[in-house]
C-alpha positions in Angstrom: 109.6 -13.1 92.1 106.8 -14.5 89.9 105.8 -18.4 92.0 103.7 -21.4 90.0 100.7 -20.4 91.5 99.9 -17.1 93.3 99.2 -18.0 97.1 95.9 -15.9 97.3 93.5 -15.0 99.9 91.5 -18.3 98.7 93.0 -19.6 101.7 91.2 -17.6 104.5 87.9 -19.2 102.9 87.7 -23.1 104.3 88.7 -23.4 107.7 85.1 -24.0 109.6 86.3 -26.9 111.5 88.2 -24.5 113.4 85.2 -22.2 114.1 83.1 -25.2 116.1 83.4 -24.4 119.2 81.6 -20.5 118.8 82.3 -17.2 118.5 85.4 -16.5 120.1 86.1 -13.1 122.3 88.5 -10.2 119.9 90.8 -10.3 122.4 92.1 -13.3 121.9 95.8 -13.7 120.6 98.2 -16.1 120.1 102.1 -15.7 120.1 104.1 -16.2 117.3 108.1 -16.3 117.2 108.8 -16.9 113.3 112.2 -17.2 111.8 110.7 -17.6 108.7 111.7 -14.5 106.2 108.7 -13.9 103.9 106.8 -11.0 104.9 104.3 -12.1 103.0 103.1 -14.1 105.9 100.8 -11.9 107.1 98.8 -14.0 104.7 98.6 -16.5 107.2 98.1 -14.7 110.1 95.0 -12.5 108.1 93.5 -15.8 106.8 93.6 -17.3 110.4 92.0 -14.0 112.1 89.4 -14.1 109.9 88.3 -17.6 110.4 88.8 -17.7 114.3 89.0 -14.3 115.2 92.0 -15.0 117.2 94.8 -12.2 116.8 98.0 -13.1 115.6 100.8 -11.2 116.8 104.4 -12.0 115.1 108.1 -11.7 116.2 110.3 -11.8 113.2 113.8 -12.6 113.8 117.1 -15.1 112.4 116.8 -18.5 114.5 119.4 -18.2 117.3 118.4 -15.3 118.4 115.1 -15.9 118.8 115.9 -19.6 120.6 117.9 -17.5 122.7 115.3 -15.0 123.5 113.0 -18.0 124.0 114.8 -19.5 126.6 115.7 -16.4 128.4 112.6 -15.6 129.0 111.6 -18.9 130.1 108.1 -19.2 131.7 107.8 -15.7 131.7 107.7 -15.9 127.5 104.8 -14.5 125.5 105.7 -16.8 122.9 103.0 -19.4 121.8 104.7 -20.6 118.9 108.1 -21.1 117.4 109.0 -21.3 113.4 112.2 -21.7 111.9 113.6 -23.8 108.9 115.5 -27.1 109.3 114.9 -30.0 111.3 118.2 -29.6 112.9 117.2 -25.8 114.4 113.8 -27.3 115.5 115.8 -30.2 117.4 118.2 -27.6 118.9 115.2 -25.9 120.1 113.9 -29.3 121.7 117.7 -29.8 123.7 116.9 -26.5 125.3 113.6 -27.5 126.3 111.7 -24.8 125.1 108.6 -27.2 123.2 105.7 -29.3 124.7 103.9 -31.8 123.1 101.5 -30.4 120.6 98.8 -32.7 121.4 97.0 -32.6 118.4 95.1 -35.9 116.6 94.4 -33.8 113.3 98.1 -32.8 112.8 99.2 -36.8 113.5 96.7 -37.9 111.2 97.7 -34.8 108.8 101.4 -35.2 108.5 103.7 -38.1 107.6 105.2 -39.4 111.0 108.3 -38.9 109.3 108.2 -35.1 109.1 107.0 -34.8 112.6 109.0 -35.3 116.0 108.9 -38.7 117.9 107.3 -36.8 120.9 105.4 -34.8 119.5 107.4 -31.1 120.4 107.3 -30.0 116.5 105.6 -30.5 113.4 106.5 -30.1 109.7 105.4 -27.4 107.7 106.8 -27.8 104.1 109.6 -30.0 102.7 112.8 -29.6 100.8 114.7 -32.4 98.6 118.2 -32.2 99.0 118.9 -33.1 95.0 121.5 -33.1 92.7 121.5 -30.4 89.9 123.7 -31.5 87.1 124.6 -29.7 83.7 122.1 -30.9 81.0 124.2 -30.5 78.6 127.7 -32.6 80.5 125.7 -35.4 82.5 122.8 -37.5 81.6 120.3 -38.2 84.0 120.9 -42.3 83.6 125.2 -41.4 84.7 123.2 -40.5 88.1 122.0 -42.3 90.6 122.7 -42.0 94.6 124.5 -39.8 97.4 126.9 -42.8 97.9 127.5 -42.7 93.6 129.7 -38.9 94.1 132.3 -40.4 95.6 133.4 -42.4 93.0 136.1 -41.9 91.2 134.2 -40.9 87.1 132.9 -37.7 89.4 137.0 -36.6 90.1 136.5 -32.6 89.6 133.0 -32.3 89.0 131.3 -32.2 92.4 130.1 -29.2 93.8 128.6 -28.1 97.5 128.7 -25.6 99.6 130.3 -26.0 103.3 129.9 -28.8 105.5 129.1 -26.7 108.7 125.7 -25.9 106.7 122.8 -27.0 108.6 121.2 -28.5 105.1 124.8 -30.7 104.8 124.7 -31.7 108.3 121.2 -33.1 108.1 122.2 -34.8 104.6 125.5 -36.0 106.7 123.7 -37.4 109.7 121.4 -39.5 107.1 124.2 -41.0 106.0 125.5 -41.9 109.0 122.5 -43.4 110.2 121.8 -45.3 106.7 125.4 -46.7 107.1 127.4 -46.1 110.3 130.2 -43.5 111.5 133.4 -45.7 109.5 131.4 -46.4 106.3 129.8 -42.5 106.6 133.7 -40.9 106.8 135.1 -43.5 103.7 132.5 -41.9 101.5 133.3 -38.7 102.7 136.8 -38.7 102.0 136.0 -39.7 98.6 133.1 -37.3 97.7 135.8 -34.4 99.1 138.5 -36.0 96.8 135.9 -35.5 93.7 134.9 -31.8 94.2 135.9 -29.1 91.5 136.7 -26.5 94.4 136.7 -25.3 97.9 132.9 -25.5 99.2 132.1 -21.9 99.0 128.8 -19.9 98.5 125.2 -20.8 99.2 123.3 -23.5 96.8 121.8 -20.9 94.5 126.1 -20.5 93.8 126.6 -23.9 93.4 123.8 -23.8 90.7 125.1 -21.2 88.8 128.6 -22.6 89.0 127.2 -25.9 87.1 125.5 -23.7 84.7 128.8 -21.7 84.1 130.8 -25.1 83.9 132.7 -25.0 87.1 131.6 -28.4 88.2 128.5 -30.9 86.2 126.7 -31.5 89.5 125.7 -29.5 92.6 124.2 -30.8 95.6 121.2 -28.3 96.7 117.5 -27.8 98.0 115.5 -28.1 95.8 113.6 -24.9 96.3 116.4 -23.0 95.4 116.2 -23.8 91.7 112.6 -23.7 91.5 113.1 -19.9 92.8 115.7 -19.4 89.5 112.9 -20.8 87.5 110.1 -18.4 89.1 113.2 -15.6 89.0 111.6 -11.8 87.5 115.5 -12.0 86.2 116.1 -13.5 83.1 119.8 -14.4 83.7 118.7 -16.4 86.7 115.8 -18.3 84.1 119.1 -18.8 81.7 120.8 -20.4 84.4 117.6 -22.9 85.1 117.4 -23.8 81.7 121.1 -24.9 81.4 120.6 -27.6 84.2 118.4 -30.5 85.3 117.1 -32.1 88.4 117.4 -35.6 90.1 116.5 -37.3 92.9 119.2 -39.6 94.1 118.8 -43.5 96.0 114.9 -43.8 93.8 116.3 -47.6 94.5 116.7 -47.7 98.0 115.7 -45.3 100.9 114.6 -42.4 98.8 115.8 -38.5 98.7 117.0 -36.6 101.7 114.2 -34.7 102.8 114.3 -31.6 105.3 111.4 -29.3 106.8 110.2 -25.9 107.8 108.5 -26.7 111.0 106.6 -25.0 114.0 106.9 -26.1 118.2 104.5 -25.2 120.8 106.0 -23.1 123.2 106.3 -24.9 126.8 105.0 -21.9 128.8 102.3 -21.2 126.1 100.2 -18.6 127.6 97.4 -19.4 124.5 98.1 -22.9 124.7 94.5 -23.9 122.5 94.5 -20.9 120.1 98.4 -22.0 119.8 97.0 -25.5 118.3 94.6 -23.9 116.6 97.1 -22.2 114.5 99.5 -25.4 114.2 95.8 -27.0 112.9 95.2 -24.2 110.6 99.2 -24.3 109.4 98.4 -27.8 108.1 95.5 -27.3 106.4 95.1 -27.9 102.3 94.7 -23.8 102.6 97.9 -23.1 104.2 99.9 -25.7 102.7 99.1 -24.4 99.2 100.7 -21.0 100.3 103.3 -22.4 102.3 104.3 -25.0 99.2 104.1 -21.9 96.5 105.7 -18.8 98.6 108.9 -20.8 98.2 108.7 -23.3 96.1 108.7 -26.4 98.1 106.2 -29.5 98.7 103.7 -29.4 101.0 104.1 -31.8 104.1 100.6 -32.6 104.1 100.5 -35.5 101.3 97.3 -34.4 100.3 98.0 -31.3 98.9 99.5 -31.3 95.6 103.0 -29.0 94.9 102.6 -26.3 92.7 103.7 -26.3 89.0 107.1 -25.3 89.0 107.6 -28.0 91.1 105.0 -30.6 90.2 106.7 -30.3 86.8 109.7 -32.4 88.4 107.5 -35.4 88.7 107.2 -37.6 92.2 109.7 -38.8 93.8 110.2 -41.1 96.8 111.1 -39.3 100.5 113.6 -40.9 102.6 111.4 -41.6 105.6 114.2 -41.5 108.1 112.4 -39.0 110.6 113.8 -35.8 111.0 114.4 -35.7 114.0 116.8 -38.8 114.4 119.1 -37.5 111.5 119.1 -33.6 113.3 120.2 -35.4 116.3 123.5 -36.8 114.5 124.6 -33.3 113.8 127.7 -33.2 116.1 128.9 -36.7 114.7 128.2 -35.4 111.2 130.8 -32.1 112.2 132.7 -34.6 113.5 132.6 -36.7 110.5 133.2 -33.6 108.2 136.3 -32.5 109.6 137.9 -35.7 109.7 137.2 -36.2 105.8 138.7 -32.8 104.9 135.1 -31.6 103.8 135.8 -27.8 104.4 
């Protein structure tokens, strides 16, 4: 997969603040239970060995089971850390109790409060726009404008998404619901269902390529998924890019859904201060640059700019709804789902 800008070992380089306190002993380690699927990680981990000399030792796994694992283990877990994607996984994780506060001054005053948890249990890593994809050559960019826009009637047929039980919908769903309330929520609902050009099926790379192949004119997806059909090594997946365009609905009001990747400190860490110390390095202009590019997505510290694929789609505003108040409305936004019919 060829990425905007190659994450490079640049990133073990800049990291001295975490090096004040002295030399510390080799045999120091810290924990790490990652549901994060990019082996190229190790990155990380090398970068912050070689600036701390702590050890990082890695679980890989999908989320549940590793929550599950988490919490079976309870304080007898070697886990320091805990990364997965989506705000709504990272607030499961806090219902079952299995964070602490982080306690960390340098991540508050590194990332937006809006990409962090209210109480401090998890932290944002990187950030995804939920955006519309529409065909280039079917919809101009001025025929869109919000989330609350698809369900009017002129989009009958030409809505595309993938199901409602996905934890990227939910968190898009619970938004809503917040922004406007339950009844208000499920009336839109029932008419963004009554405007989609088939069943929700597929992943949002499918929905993508069903624009492109004129199934539907607009898509709702992460962002990140066509900047990875731009940085594609296949050259059907860059003709499918180059057929649509992106937007970034409600500019005018609240802003663009936003969603992270995120990490929790464990709340039997065993290396509680090496733990931070990684959280500390995670946010750092270093890490956020390979954390951004590996995937194409924005950093979540605002000082770090995206990379080019992804810069190339201008700025946009963020919804600033925190995270965590829009993961907790995921069982009204099922709810809400299945009353409106959205499959």
């Amino acid at each position: 997969m060829r990425i905007g800008r190659k994450p490079g070992l640049g990133l073990l380089a800049t990291v001295g603040w975490l090096c004040a306190a002295g030399p510390l002993a080799a045999a120091e380690v810290v924990n790490v239970y990652n549901a994060r699927h990019y082996g190229s990680d190790q990155q990380l981990w090398d970068g912050f060995q070689r600036a701390t000399g702590i050890q990082v030792k890695v679980v890989s796994g999908d989320h549940d089971p590793l929550l599950q694992r988490l919490v079976a283990e309870g304080e007898r877990s070697p886990a320091d850390l805990f990364i997965t994607v989506d705000a709504g996984r990272l607030a499961v994780a806090v219902d079952k109790g299995v964070f602490q506060p982080i306690g960390s001054e340098l991540v508050k005053k590194t990332i937006p409060a809006h990409l962090r948890d209210e109480h401090d249990l998890w932290t944002g890593l990187s950030v995804r726009a939920r955006v519309l994809v529409y065909a280039k050559d079917r919809v101009k960019p001025e025929q869109l404008s919000t989330y609350e826009d698809l369900a009017e009637p002129k989009w009958k047929g030409k809505i595309l998404t993938r199901s409602s039980t996905n934890i990227y919908n939910l968190g898009l769903l619970g938004s809503l619901i917040e922004a406007h309330g339950f009844d208000r929520a499920l009336a839109w609902c029932t008419g963004f269902v009554a405007n989609l050009a088939r069943p929700p099926q597929g992943g949002d790379t499918d929905q993508i390529k069903a624009v492109a192949a004129g199934i539907g004119d607009v898509a709702i997806s992460n962002s990140y998924y066509l900047g990875r059909l731009i940085g594609s090594d296949k050259a059907e997946d860059r003709a499918v890019a180059e057929k649509v365009g992106i937007f970034f609905p409600n500019q005018g009001d609240r802003g663009t859904h936003v969603n992270v990747s995120g990490v929790g400190l464990a709340k039997h860490a065993p290396n509680r201060s090496n733990a931070v110390k990684l959280i500390e390095y995670l946010v750092s202009p270093e890490a956020q640059r390979y954390l951004a590019d590996v995937n194409f997505e924005y950093p979540a510290n605002p000082a770090v700019p995206p990379g080019p694929v992804v810069a190339a789609w201008g700025s946009f505003k963020q919804d600033v709804l925190n995270a965590a108040v829009y993961a907790r409305r995921s069982a009204e936004a099922l709810k809400l789902a299945d009353r409106c019919g959205w499959k």
